[in-house]
N, C-alpha and C positions, 0 to 999 in steps of 0.2 A: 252931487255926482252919484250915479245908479250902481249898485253893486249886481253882477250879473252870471248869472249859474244857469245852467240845462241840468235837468233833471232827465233820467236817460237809465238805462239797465240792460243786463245781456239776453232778455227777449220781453215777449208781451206778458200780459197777465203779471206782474212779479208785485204791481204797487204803485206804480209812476202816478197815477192819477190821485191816489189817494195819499203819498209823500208830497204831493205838489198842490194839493186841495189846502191839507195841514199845515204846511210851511205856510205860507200865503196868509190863511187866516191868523196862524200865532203870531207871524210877525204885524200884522195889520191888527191885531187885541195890543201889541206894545206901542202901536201909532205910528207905525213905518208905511208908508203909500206902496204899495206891492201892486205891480204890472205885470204879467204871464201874458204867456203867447203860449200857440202848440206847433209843433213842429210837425209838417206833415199833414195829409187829406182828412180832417178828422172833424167834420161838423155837430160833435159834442160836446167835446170837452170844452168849449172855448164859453160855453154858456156855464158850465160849473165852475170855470174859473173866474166868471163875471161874478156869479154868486160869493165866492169865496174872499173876492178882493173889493167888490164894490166898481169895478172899473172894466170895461169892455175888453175882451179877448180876443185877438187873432190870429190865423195860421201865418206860418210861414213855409215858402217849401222849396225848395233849390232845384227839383225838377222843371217843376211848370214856372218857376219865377227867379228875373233876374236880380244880380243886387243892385240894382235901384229901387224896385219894387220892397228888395226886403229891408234894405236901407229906410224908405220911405216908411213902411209899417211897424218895426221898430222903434222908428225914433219917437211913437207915444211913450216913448218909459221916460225921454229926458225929463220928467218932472219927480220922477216916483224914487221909492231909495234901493227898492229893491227888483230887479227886472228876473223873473224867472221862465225860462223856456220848456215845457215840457215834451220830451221824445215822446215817437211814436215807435212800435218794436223794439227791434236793440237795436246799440248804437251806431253799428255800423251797416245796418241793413236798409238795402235803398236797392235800384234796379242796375242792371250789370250794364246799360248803355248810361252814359250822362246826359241828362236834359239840359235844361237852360246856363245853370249855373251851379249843377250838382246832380246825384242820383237818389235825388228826395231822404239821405240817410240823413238822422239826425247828427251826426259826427261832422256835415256838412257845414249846418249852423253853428254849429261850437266852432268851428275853426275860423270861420268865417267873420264872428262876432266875437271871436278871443276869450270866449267866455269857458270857464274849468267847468268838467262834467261830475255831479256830483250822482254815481252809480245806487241806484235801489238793488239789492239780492236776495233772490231767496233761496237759502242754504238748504230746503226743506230736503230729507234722503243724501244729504252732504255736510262735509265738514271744510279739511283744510282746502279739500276740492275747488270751495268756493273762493279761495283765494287766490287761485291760481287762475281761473277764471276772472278775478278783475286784474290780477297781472298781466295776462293775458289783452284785454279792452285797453289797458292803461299801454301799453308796449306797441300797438297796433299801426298803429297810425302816427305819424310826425304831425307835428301842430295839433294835436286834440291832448290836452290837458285835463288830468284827474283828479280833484280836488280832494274825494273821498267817499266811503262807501257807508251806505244806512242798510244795515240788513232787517227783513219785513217776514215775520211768522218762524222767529225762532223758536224752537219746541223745549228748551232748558236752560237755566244757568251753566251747565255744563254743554253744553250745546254752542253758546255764545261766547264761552270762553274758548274751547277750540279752534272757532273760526276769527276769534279775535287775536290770537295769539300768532296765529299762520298771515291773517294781515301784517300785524307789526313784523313780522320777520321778513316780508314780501318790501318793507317799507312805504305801507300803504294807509293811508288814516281812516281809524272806524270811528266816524260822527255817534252810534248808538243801533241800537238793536232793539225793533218791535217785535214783543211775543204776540202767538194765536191774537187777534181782539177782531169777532164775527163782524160785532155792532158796528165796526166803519168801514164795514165791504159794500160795496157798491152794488146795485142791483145789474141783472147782466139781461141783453137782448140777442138775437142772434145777428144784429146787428154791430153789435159795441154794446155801451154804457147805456139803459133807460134817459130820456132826455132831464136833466136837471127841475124844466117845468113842470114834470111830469110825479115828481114827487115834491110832495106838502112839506116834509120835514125836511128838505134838504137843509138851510138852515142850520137845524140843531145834531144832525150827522157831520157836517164840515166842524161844528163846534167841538163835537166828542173827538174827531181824530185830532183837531188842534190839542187838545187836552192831553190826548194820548201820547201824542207825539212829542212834547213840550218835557214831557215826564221822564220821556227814552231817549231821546237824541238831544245834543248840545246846540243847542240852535246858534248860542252866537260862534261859537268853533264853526257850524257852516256857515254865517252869513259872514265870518273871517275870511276865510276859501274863497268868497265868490270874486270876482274881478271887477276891480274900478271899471266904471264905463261911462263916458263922456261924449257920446256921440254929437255930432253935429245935426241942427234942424236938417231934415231933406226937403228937396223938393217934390211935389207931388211925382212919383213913379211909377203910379198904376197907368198900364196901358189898357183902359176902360173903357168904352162907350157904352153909356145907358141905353135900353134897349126900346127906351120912351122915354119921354117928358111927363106923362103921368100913370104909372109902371099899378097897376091892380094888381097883389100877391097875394096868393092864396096863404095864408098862416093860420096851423091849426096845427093838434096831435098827428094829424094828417101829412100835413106839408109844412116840414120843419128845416130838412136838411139844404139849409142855403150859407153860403161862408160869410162870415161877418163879414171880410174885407169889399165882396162882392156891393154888399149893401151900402157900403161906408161908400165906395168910389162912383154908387149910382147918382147917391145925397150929394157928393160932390162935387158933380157935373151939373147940379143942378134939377137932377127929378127927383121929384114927390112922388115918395110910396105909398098907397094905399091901401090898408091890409081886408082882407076880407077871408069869412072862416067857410071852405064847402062844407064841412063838417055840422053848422048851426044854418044850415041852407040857402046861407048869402051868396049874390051875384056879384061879378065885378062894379066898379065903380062907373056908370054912364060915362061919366067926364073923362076917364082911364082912355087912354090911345094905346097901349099894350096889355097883355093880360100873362103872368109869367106865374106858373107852376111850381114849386119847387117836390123834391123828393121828401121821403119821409115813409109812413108805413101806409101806403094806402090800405094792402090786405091786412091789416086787423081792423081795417073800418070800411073793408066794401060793400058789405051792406048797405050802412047808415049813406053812403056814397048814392050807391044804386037807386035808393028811396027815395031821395033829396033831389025831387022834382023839380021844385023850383033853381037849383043849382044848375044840375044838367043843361034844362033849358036856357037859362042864363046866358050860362056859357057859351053856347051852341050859338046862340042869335049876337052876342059878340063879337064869336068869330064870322061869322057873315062879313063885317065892315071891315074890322081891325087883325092885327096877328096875336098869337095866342102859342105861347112854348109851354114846354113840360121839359122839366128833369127826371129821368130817372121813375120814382112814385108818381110823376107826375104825367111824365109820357106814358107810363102805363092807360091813367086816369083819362087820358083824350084818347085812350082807345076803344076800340069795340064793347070788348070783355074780361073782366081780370076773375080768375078761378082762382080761390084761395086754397091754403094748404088742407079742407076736408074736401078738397074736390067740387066745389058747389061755385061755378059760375054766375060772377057778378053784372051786371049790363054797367057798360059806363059809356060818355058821353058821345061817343061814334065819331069824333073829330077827324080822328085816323084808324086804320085798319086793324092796327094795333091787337094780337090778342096773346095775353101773357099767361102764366098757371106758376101759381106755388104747389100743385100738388105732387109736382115731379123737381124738388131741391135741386139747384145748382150752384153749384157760387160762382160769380164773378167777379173779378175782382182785380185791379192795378190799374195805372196810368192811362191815360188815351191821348192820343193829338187826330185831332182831327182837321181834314181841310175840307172847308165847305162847297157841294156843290153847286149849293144854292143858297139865297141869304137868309138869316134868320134877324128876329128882333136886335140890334144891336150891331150887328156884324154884317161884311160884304160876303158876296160871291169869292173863296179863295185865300179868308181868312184861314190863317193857321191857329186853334183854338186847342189849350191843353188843358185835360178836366181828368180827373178820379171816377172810376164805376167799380159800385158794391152793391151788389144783392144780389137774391136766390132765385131771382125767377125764371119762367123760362121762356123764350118766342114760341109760339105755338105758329103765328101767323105775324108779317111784316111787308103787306103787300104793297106798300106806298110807294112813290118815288124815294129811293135813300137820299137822306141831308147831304151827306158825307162821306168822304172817305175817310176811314177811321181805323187806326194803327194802336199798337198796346206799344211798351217801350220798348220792346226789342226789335221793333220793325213791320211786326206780323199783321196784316189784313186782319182785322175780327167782323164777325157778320151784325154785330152789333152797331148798323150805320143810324142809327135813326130815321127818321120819316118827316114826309110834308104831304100837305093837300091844300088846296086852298090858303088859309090863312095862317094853318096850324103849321107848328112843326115839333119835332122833339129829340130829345135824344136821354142813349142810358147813363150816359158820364155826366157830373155836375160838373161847371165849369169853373176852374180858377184864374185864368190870364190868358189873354192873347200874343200870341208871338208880334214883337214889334219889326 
């Protein structure tokens, strides 16, 4: 039987990734099978959490997904002892309309899967403050349960007594208190988190904060806290169709951001993925009947993109017979030209009209549901299709026919429809699940 906790806190930045890095690894150094999930659009973390536990990681998210779906992705923990979910933002922060079966907050999944929230804080410019603030989180909401709070970059022994003494008065439990420690900060993009593959030592950084953490927090007082959990096998509940039967994906530093689940429920419809890098000037697979994009950073590699003759061309004479998507990075990449942030215009593969610039920063960023105009790889005319869009860039030009009609969560038209021509299509949001 699985013992089961979300790791979660009262906003971003405070530690969640790196309390949920460290747990995971200490307990799996004492021989416990430890299974994480992320809670939330986060095509990161879920690879650091594979590093950390040995065991593949996937989202979960109660906007775009029902609970069949979450039910069904979940139930990989029935083997492991210990199942940990990690938030994304704070706890209860998700979008003011409800999606499928939630408003993507992670308060959502706690209630949902019974499992107690155990809160990361950091008290840094506060004291008993900080305890009122997770009295606060703990009080909020009926059915989300608190298990207890690890506070992350306390500045003194008297520092930690303070806010430790205003807990117990609050009747709140403090699992342990991390001082300053640089060495297990994670490197940052303006994205999120550096990709896990993308550093060498990760490794022996998950090891340092297991150590650290092992040292300041009472690990089995939290793995007491967490909740028995017994779930039942599900049945398969992804609402999936592969978008081929043998799917060519671009995978590189380039094109990374694709959701674990997305992969898993292609493998198990039955297509074969075959990876191929633009980045080392590889072409899709001849034998491939789809050719799928995913997102990632194309502008820190438009160059090496723009250069990579035999790539472009590849592509290009592909899409001649077959269809050909892009996410996000990706849809950029089938466009005309992508201008990085010094202003200097990349050529890339002319698929679609497509022409984007980081040299004028934007963000973008939340929810999408899209209904398609028109069909893409995988999906009919009028599909309802719910994905995630982030990043900075900005349309310069989108002269194609739009995909989609394409809404944010609160209802609103955004001009961010995607494009088609031919064989290509794309769009800015990565996709997580189809409305059934």
């Amino acid at each position: 039987m699985a013992a089961g906790l979300v790791i979660s806190a009262p906003a971003s930045g405070v530690g969640k990734t790196t309390l949920t890095l460290a747990l995971a690894r200490a307990w799996r150094n004492r021989g416990l099978n430890v299974q994480c999930f992320k809670s939330g659009p986060d095509y990161i973390d879920p690879a650091f959490h594979a590093a950390a536990t040995g065991r593949a990681s996937v989202n979960v998210d109660s906007w775009a997904m029902d609970r069949a779906t979450i039910a069904h992705l979940v139930s990989r923990g029935l083997d492991a002892d210990v199942v940990l979910a990690e938030g994304s933002m704070g706890l209860f922060d998700g979008v003011a309309a409800p999606g499928v079966s939630g408003t993507g907050a992670t308060a959502d999944i706690a209630q949902m899967l019974g499992w107690p929230v155990l809160l990361v804080i950091d008290p840094s410019g506060q004291a008993q403050t900080a305890a009122a603030i997770a009295a606060g989180l703990r009080d909020y909401r009926p059915g989300v349960r608190l298990a207890g709070v690890v506070l992350n970059r306390v500045a003194s022994p008297r520092h930690e007594n303070l806010v430790r003494h205003a807990l117990l008065e609050a009747g709140i439990t403090m699992f342990g208190a991390l001082p300053r420690h640089a060495e297990i900060s994670l490197p940052k993009r303006h994205l999120g988190l550096v990709q896990a593959e993308e550093q060498a030592e990760i490794g022996s950084l998950i090891d340092e904060a297991a150590r650290f953490v092992a040292e300041h927090v009472d690990l089995d007082a939290v793995l007491r806290s967490a909740a028995a959990w017994s779930p039942q096998p599900a049945a398969n509940g992804l609402n999936v169709t592969p978008p081929g039967q043998r799917i060519a994906l671009a995978r590189d530093a380039a094109f990374s951001f694709v959701y674990p689940h997305m992969l898993e429920a292609w493998r198990a419809a039955g297509a074969e993925i075959l990876p191929f890098s633009p980045l080392a000037d590889e072409v899709p697979d001849a034998s491939a009947d789809v050719c799928w994009l995913p997102g990632g950073y194309p502008e820190l590699h438009a160059g090496k993109i723009a250069a990579n003759a035999q790539f472009r061309g590849g592509l290009r004479a592909f899409a001649e017979t077959r269809p050909v998507h892009g996410e996000c990075g990706g849809y950029m990449v089938l466009g005309e030209g992508l201008t990085d942030a010094d202003g200097i215009r990349h050529e890339m593969t002319g698929l679609l009209g497509l022409e984007t610039s980081f040299a004028k920063r934007r963000m973008h960023l939340g929810y999408r549901l899209a209904a398609l105009a028109a069909p893409m790889p995988g999906h009919r005319v009028g599909a309802r299709l719910r994905g995630h869009e982030f990043h900075y860039s900005t349309i310069v030009a989108q002269p194609d026919t739009p995909l989609a009609v394409v809404h944010d969560a609160t209802g609103a038209v955004i001009a961010e429809t995607g494009s088609r021509r031919g064989h290509a299509t794309g769009t800015f949001f990565h996709l997580i699940a189809e409305d059934r």
